[in-house]
C-alpha positions as CSV (number, residue, x, y, z in Angstrom):
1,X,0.0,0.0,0.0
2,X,1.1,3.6,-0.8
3,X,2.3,6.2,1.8
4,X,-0.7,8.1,-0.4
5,X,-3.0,5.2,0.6
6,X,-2.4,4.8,4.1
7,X,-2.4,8.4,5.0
8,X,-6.3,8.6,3.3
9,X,-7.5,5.4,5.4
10,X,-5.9,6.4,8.5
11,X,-7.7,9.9,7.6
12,X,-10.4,8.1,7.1
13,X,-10.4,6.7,10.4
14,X,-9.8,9.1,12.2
15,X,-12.7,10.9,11.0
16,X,-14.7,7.9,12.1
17,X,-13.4,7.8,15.3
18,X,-14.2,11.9,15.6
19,X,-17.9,10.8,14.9
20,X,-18.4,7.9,16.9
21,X,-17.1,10.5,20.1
22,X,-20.0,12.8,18.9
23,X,-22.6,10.5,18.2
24,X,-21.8,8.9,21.9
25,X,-21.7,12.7,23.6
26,X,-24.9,12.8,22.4
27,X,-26.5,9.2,23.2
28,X,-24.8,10.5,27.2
29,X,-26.9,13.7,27.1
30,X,-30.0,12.2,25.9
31,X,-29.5,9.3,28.8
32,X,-28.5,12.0,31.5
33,X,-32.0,14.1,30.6
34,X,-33.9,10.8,30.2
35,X,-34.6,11.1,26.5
36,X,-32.6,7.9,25.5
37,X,-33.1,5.1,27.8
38,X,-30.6,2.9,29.5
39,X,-28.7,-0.3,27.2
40,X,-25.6,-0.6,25.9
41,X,-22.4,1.3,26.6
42,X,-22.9,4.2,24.5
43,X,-19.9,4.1,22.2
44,X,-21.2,0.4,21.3
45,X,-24.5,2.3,20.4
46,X,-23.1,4.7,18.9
47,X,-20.7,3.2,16.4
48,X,-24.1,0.4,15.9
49,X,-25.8,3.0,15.0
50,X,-23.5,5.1,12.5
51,X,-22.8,1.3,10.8
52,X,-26.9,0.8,10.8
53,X,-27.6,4.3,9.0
54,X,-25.2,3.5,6.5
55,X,-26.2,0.2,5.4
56,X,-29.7,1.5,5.2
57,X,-28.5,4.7,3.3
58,X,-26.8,2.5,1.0
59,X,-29.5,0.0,0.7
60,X,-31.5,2.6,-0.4
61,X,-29.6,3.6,-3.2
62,X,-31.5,5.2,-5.8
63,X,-34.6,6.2,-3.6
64,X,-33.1,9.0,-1.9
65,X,-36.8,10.2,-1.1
66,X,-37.0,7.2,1.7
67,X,-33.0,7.5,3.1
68,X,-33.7,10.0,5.6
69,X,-37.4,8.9,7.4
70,X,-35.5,4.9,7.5
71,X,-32.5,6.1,8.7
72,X,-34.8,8.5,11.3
73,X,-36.3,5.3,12.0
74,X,-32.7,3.3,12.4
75,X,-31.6,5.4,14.6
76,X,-34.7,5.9,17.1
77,X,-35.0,1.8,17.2
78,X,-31.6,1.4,18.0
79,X,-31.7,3.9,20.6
80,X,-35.0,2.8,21.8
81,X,-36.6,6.4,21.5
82,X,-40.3,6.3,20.3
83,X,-41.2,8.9,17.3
């Protein structure tokens, strides 16, 4: 692999890594106000959830009129938050 290469998936990662830390500040705040429930350790959720959305996203290729209400609807079943 190329020193070009490597540098773009360790990038790459790290940009993951940044989201997963936002996406589990969040999942803490909503369990410390009571909006998300108790389950899982909340970086477990959180990088579920990122690799959930995207599948779906993905899955839905094509029919970008339905991506964002199933990946709404990913994301509150995972977190167990009713609409």
């Amino acid at each position: 692999m190329s020193d070009r290469a490597e540098h773009r998936r360790s990038f790459q990662a790290e940009r993951h890594d940044e989201l997963v830390t936002r996406v589990r500040r969040l999942i803490e705040a909503g369990r410390a106000d009571g909006s998300i429930p108790p389950g899982p350790p909340a970086t477990a959720l959180a990088a579920g959830l990122l690799a959930a959305i995207e599948g779906a996203v993905i899955a839905l290729a094509g029919h970008p009129e339905h991506d964002e209400e199933i990946a709404e609807r990913v994301a509150r079943g995972l977190a167990g938050v009713p609409r």
